[in-house]
mmJSON file of the N, C-alpha and C atoms, coordinates in Angstrom:
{"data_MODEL":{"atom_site":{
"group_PDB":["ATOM","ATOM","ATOM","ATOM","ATOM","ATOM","ATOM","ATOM","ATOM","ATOM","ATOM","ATOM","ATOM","ATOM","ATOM","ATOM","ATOM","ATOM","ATOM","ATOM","ATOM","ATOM","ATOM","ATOM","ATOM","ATOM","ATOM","ATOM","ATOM","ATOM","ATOM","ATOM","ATOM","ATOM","ATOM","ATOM","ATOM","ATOM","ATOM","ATOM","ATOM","ATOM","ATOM","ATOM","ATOM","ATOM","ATOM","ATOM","ATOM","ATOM","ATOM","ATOM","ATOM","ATOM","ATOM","ATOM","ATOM","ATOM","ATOM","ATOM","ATOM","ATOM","ATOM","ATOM","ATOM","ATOM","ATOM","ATOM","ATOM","ATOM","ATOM","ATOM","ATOM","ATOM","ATOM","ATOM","ATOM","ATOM","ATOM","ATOM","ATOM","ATOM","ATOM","ATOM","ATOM","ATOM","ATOM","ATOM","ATOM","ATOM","ATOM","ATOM","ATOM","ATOM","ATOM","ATOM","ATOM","ATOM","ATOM","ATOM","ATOM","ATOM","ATOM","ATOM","ATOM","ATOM","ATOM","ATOM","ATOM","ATOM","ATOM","ATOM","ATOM","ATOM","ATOM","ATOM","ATOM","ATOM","ATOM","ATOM","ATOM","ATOM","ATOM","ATOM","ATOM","ATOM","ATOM","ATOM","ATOM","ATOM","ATOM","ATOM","ATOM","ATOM","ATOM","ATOM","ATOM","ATOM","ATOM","ATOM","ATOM","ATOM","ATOM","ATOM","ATOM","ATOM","ATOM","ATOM","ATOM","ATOM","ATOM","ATOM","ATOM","ATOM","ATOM","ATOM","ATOM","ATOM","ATOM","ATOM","ATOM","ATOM","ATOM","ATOM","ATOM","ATOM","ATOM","ATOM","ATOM","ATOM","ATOM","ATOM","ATOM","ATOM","ATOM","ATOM","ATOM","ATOM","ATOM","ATOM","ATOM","ATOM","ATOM","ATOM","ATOM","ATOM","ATOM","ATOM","ATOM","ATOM","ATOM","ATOM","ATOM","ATOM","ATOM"],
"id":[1,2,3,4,5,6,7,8,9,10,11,12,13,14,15,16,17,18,19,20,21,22,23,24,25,26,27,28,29,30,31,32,33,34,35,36,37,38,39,40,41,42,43,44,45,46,47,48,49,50,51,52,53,54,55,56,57,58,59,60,61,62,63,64,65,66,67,68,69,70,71,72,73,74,75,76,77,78,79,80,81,82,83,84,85,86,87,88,89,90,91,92,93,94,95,96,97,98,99,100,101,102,103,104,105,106,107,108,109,110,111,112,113,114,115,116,117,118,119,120,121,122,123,124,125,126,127,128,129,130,131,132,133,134,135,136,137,138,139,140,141,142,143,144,145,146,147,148,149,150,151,152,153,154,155,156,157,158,159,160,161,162,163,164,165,166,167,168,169,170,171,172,173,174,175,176,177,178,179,180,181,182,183,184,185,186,187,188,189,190,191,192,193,194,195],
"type_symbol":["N","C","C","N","C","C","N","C","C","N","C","C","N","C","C","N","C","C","N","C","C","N","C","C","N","C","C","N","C","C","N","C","C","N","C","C","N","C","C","N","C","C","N","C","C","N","C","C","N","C","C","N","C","C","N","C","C","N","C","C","N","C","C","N","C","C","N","C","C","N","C","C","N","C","C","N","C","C","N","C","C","N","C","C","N","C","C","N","C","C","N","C","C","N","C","C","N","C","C","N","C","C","N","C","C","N","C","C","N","C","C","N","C","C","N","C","C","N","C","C","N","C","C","N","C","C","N","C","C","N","C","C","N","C","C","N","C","C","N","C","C","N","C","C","N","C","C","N","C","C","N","C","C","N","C","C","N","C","C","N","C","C","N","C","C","N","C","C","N","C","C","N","C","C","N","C","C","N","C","C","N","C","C","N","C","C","N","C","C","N","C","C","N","C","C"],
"label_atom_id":["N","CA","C","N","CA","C","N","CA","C","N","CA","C","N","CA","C","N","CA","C","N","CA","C","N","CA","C","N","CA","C","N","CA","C","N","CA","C","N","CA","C","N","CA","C","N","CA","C","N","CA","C","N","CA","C","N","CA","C","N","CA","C","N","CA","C","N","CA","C","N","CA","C","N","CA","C","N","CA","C","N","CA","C","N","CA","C","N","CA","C","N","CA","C","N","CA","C","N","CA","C","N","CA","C","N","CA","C","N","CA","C","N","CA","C","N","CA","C","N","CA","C","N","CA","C","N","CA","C","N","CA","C","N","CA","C","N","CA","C","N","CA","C","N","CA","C","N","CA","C","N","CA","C","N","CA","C","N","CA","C","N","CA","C","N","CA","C","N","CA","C","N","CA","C","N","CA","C","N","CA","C","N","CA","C","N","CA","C","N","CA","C","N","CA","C","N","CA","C","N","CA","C","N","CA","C","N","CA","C","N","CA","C","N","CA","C","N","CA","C","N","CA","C","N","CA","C"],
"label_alt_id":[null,null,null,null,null,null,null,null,null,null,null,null,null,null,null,null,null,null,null,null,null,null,null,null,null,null,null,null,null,null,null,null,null,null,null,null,null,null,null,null,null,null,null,null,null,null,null,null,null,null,null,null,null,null,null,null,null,null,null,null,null,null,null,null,null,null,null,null,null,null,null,null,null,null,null,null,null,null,null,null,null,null,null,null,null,null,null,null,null,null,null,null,null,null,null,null,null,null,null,null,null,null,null,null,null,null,null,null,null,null,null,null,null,null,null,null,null,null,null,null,null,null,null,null,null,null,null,null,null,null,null,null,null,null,null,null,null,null,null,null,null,null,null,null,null,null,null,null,null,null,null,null,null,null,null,null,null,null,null,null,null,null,null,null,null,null,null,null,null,null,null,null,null,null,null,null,null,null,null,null,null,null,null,null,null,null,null,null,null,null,null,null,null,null,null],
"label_comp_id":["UNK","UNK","UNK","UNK","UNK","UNK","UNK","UNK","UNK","UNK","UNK","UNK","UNK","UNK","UNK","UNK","UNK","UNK","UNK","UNK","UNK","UNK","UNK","UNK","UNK","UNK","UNK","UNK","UNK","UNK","UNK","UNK","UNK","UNK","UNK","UNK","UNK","UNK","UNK","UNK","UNK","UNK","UNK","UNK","UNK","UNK","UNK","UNK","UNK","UNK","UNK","UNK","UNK","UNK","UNK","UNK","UNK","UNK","UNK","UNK","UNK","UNK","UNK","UNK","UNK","UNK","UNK","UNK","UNK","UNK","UNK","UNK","UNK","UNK","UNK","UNK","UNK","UNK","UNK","UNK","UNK","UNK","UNK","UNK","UNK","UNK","UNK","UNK","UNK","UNK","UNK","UNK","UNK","UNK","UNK","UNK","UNK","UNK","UNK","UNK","UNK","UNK","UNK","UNK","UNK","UNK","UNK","UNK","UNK","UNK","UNK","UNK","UNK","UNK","UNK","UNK","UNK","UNK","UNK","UNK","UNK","UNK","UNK","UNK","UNK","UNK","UNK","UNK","UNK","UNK","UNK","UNK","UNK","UNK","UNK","UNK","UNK","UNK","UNK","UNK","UNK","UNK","UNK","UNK","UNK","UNK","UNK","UNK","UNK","UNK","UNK","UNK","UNK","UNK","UNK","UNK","UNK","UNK","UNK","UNK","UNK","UNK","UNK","UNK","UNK","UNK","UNK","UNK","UNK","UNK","UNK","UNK","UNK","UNK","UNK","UNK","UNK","UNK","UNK","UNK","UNK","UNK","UNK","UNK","UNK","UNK","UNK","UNK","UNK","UNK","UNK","UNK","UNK","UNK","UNK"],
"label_asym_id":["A","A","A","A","A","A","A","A","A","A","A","A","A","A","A","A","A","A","A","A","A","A","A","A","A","A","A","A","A","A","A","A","A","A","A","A","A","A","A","A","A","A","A","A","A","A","A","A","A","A","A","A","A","A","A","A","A","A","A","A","A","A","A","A","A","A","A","A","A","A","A","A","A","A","A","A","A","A","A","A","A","A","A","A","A","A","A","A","A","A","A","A","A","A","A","A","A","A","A","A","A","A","A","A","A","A","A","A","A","A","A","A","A","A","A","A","A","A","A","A","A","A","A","A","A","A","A","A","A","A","A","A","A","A","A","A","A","A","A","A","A","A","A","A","A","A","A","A","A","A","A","A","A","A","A","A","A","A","A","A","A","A","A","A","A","A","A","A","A","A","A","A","A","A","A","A","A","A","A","A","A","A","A","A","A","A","A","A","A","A","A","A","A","A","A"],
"label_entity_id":["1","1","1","1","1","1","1","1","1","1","1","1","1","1","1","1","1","1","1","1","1","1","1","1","1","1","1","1","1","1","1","1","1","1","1","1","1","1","1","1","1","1","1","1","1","1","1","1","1","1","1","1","1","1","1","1","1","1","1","1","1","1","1","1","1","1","1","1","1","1","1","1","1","1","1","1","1","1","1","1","1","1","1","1","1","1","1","1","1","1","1","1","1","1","1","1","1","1","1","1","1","1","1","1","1","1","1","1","1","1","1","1","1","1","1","1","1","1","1","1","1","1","1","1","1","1","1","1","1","1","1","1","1","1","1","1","1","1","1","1","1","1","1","1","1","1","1","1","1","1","1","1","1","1","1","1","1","1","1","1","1","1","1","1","1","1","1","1","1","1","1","1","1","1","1","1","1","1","1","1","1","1","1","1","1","1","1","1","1","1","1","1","1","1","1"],
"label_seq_id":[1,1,1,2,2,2,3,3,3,4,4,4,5,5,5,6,6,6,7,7,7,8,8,8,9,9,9,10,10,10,11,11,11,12,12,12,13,13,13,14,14,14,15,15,15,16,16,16,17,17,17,18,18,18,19,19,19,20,20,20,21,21,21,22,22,22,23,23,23,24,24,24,25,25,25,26,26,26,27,27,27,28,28,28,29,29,29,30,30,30,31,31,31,32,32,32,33,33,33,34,34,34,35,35,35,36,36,36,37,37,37,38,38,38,39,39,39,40,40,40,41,41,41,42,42,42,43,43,43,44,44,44,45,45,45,46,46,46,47,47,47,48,48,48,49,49,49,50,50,50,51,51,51,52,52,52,53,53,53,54,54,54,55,55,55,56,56,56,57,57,57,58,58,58,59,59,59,60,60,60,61,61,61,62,62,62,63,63,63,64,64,64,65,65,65],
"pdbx_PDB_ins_code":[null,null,null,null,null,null,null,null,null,null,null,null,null,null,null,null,null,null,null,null,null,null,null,null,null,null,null,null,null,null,null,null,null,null,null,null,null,null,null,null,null,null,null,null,null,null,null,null,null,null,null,null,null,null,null,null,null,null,null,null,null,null,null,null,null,null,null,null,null,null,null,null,null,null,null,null,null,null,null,null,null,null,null,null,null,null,null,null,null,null,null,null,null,null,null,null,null,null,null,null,null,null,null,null,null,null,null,null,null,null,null,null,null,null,null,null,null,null,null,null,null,null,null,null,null,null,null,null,null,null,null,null,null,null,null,null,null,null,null,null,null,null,null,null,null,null,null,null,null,null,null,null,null,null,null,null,null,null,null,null,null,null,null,null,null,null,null,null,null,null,null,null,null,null,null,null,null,null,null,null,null,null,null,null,null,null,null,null,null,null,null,null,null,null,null],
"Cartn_x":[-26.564,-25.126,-24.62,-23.794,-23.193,-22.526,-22.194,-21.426,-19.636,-19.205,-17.421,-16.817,-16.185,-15.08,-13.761,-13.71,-12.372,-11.137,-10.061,-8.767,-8.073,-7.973,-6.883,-5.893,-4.839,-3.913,-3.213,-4.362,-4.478,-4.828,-5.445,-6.085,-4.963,-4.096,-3.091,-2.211,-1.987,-0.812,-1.185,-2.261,-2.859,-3.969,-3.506,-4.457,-5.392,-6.851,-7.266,-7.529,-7.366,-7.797,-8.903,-9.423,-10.782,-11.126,-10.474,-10.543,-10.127,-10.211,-9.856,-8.867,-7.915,-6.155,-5.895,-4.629,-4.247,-2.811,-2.623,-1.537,-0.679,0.378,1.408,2.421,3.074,4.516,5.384,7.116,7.855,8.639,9.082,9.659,11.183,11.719,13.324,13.497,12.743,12.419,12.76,12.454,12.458,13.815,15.039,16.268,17.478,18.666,19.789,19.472,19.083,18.975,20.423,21.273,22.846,23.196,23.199,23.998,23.207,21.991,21.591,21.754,21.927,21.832,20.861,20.85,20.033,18.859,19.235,18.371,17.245,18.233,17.063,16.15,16.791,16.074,14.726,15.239,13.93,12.969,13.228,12.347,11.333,12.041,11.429,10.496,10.528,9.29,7.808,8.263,6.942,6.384,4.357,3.896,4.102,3.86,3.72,2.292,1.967,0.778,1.049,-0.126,0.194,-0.492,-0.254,-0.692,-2.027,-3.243,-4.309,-4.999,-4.101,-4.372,-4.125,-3.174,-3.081,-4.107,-4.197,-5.172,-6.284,-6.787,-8.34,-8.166,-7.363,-6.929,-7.041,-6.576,-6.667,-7.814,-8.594,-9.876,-10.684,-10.648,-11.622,-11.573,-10.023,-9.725,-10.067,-10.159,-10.835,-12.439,-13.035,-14.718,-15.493,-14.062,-14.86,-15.429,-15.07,-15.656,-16.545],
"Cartn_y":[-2.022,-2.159,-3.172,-3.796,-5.375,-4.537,-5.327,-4.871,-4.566,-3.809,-3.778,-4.672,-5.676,-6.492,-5.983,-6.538,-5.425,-6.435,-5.996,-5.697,-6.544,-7.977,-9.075,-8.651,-7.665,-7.859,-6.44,-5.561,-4.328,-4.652,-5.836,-5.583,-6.635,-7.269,-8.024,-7.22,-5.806,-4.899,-3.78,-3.619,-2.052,-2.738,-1.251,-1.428,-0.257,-0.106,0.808,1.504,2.081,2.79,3.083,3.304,3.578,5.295,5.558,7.154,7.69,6.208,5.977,6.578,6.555,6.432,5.243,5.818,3.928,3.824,2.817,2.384,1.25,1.613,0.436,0.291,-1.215,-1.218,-0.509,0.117,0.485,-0.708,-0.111,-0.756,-1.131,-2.047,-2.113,-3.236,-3.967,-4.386,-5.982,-6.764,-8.159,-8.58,-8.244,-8.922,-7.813,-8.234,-7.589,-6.395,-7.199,-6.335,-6.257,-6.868,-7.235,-5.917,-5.263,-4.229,-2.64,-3.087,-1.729,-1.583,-0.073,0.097,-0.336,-0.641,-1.197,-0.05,1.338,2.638,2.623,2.324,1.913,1.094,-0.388,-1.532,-1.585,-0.356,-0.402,0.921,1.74,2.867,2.0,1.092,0.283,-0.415,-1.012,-2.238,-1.016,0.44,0.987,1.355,1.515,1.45,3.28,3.051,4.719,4.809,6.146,6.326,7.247,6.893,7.285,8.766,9.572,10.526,10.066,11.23,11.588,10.972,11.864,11.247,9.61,8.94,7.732,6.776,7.231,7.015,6.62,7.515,7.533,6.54,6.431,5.509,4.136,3.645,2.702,1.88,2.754,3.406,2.216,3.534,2.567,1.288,1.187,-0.34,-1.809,-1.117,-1.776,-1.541,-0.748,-0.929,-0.18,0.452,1.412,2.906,3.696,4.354,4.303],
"Cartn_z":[-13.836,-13.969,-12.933,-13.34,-12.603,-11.751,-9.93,-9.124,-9.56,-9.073,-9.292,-8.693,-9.262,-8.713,-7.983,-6.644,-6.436,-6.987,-7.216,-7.726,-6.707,-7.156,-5.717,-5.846,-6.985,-7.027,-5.759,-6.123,-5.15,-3.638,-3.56,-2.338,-1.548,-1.85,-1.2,-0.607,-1.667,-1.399,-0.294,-0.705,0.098,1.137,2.604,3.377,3.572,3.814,3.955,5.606,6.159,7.602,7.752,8.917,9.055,8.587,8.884,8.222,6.649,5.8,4.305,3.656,5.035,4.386,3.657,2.971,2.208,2.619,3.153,3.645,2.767,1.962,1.31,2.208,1.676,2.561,1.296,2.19,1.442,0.466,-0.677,-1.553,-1.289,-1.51,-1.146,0.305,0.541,1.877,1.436,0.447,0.294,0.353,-0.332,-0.152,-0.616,-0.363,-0.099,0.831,2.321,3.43,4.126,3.785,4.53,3.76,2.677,2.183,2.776,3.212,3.872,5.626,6.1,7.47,7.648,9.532,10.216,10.628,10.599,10.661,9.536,8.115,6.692,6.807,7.343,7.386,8.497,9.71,9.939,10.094,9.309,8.479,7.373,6.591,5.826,6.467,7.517,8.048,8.472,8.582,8.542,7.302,7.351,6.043,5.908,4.332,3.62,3.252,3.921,3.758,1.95,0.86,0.077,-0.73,-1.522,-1.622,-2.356,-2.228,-2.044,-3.561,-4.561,-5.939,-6.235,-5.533,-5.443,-5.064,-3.918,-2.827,-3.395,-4.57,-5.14,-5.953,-6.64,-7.859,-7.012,-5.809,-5.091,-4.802,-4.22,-3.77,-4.812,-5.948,-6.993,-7.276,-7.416,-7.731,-6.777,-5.475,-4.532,-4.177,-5.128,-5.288,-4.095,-3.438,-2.615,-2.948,-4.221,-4.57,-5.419],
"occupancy":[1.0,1.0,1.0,1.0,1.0,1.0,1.0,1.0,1.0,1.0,1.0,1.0,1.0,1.0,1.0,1.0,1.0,1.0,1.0,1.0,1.0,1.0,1.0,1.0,1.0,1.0,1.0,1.0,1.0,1.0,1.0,1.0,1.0,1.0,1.0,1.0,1.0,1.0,1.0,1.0,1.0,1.0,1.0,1.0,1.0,1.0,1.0,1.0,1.0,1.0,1.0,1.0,1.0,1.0,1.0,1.0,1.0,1.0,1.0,1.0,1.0,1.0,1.0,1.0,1.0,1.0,1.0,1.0,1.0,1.0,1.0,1.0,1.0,1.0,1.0,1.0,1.0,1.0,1.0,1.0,1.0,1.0,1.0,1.0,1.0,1.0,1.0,1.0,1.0,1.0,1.0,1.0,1.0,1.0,1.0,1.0,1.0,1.0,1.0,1.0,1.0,1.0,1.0,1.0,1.0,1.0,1.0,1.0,1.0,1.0,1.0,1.0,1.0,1.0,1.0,1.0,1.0,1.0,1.0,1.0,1.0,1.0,1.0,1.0,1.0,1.0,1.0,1.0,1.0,1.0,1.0,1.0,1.0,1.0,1.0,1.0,1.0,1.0,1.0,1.0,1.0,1.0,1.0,1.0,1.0,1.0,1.0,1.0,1.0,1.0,1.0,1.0,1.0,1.0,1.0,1.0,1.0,1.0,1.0,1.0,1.0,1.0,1.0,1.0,1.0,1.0,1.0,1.0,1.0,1.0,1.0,1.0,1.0,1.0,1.0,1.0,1.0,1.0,1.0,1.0,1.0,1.0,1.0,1.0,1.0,1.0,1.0,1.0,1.0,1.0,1.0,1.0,1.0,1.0,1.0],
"B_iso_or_equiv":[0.0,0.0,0.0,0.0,0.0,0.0,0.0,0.0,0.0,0.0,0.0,0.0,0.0,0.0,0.0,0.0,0.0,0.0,0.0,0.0,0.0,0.0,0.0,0.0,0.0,0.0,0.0,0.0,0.0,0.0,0.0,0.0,0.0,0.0,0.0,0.0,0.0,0.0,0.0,0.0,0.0,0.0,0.0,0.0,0.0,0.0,0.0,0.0,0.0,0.0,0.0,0.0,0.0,0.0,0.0,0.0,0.0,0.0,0.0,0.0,0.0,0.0,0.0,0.0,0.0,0.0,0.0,0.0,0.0,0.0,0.0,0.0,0.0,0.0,0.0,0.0,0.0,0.0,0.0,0.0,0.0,0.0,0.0,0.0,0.0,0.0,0.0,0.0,0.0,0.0,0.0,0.0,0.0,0.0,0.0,0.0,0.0,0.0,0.0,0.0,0.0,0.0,0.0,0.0,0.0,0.0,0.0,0.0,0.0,0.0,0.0,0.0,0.0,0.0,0.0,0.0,0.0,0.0,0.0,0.0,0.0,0.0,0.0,0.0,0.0,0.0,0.0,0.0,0.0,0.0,0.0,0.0,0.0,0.0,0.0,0.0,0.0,0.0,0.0,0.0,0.0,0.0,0.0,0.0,0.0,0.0,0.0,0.0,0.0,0.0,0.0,0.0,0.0,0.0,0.0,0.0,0.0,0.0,0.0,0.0,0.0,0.0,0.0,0.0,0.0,0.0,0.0,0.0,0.0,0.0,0.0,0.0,0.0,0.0,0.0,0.0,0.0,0.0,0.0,0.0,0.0,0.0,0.0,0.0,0.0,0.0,0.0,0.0,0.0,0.0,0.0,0.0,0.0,0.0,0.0],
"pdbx_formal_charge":[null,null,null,null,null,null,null,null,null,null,null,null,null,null,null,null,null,null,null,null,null,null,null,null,null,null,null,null,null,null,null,null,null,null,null,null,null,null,null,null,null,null,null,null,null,null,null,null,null,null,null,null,null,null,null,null,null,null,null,null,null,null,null,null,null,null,null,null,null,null,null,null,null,null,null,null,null,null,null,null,null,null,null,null,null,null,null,null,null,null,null,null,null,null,null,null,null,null,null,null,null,null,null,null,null,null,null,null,null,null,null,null,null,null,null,null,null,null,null,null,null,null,null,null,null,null,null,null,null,null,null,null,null,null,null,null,null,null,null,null,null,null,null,null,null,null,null,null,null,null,null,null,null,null,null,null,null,null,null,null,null,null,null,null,null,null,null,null,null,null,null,null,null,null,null,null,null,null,null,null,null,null,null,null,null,null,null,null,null,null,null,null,null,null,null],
"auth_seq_id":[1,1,1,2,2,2,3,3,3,4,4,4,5,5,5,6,6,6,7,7,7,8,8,8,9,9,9,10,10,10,11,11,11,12,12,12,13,13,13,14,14,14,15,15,15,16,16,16,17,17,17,18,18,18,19,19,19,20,20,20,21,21,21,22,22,22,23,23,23,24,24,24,25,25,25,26,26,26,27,27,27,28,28,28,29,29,29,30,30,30,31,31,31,32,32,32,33,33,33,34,34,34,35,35,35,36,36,36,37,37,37,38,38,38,39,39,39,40,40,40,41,41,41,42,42,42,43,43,43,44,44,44,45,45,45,46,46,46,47,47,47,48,48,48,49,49,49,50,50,50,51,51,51,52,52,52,53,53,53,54,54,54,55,55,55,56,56,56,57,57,57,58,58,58,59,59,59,60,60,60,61,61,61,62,62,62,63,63,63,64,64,64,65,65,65],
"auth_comp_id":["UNK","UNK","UNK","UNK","UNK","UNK","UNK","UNK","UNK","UNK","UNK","UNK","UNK","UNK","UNK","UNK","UNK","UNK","UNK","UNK","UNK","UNK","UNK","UNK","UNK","UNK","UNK","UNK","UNK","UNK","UNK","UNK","UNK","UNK","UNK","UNK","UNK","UNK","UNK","UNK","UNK","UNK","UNK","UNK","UNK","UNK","UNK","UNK","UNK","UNK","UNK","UNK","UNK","UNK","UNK","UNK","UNK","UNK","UNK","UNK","UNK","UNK","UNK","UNK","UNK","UNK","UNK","UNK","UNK","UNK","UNK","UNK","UNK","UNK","UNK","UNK","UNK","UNK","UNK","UNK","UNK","UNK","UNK","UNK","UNK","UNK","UNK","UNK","UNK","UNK","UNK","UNK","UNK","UNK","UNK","UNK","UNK","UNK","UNK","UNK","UNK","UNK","UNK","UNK","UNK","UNK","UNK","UNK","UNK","UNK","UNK","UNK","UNK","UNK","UNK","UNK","UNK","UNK","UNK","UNK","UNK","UNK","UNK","UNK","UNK","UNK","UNK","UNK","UNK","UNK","UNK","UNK","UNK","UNK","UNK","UNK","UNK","UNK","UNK","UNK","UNK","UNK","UNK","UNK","UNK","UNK","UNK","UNK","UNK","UNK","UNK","UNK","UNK","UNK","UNK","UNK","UNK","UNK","UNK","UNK","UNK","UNK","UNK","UNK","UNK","UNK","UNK","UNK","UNK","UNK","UNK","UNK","UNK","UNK","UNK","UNK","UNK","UNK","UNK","UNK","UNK","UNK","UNK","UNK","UNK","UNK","UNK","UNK","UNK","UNK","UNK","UNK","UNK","UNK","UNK"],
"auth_asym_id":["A","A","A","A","A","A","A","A","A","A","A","A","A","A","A","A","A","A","A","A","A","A","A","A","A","A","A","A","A","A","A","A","A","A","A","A","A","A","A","A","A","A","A","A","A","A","A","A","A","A","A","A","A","A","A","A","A","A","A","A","A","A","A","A","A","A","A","A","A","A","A","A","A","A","A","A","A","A","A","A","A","A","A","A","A","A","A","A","A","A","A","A","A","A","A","A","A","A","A","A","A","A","A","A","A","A","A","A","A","A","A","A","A","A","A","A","A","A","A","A","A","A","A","A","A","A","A","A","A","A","A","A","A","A","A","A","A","A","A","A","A","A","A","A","A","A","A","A","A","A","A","A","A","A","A","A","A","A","A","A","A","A","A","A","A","A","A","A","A","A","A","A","A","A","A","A","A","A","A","A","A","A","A","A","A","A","A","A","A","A","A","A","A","A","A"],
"auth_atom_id":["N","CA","C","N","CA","C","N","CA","C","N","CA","C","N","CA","C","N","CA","C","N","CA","C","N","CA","C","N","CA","C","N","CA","C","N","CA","C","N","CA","C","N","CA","C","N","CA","C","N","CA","C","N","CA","C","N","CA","C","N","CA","C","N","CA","C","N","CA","C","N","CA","C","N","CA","C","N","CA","C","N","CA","C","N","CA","C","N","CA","C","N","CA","C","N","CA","C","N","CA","C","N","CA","C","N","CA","C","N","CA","C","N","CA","C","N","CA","C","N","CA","C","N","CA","C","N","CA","C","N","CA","C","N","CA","C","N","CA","C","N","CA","C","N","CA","C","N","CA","C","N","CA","C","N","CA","C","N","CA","C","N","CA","C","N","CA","C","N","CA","C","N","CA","C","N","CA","C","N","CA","C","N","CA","C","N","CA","C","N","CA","C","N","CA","C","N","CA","C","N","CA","C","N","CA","C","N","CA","C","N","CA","C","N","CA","C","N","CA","C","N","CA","C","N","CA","C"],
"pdbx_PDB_model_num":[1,1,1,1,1,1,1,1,1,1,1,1,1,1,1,1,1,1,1,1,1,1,1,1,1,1,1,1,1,1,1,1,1,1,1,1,1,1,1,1,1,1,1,1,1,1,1,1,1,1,1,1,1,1,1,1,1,1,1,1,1,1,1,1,1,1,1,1,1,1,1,1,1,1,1,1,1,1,1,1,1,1,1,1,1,1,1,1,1,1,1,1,1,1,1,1,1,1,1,1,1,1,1,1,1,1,1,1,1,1,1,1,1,1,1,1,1,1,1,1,1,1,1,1,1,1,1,1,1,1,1,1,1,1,1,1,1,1,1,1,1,1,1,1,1,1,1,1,1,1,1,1,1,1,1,1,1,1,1,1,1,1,1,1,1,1,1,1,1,1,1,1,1,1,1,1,1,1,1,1,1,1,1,1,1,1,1,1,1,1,1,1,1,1,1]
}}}
């Protein structure tokens, strides 16, 4: 069976941790930052770690499982 290609479009977005968390950035972050608080705007610049079932789905798509 041929190796798995990982997923560029996944692997631009997602980061993995050494302890094979997956880390995305939050959504809502690219523009019309002038209409949100400055408390939002920077809750937003941290990543979301994502749930578990996600996670796996990620996972594969990046050829690590």
């Amino acid at each position: 069976m041929p190796k798995m290609k990982t997923h560029k479009g996944v692997a631009k977005r997602v980061r993995v941790t050494r302890k094979g968390k997956v880390l995305v950035s939050r959504p809502g972050r690219r523009h019309l930052l002038s209409g949100k608080s400055g408390k939002n705007r920077r809750r937003l610049r941290r990543k979301k770690l994502l749930a578990p079932a996600d996670a796996k789905r990620m996972k594969r798509l990046l050829g690590l499982i």
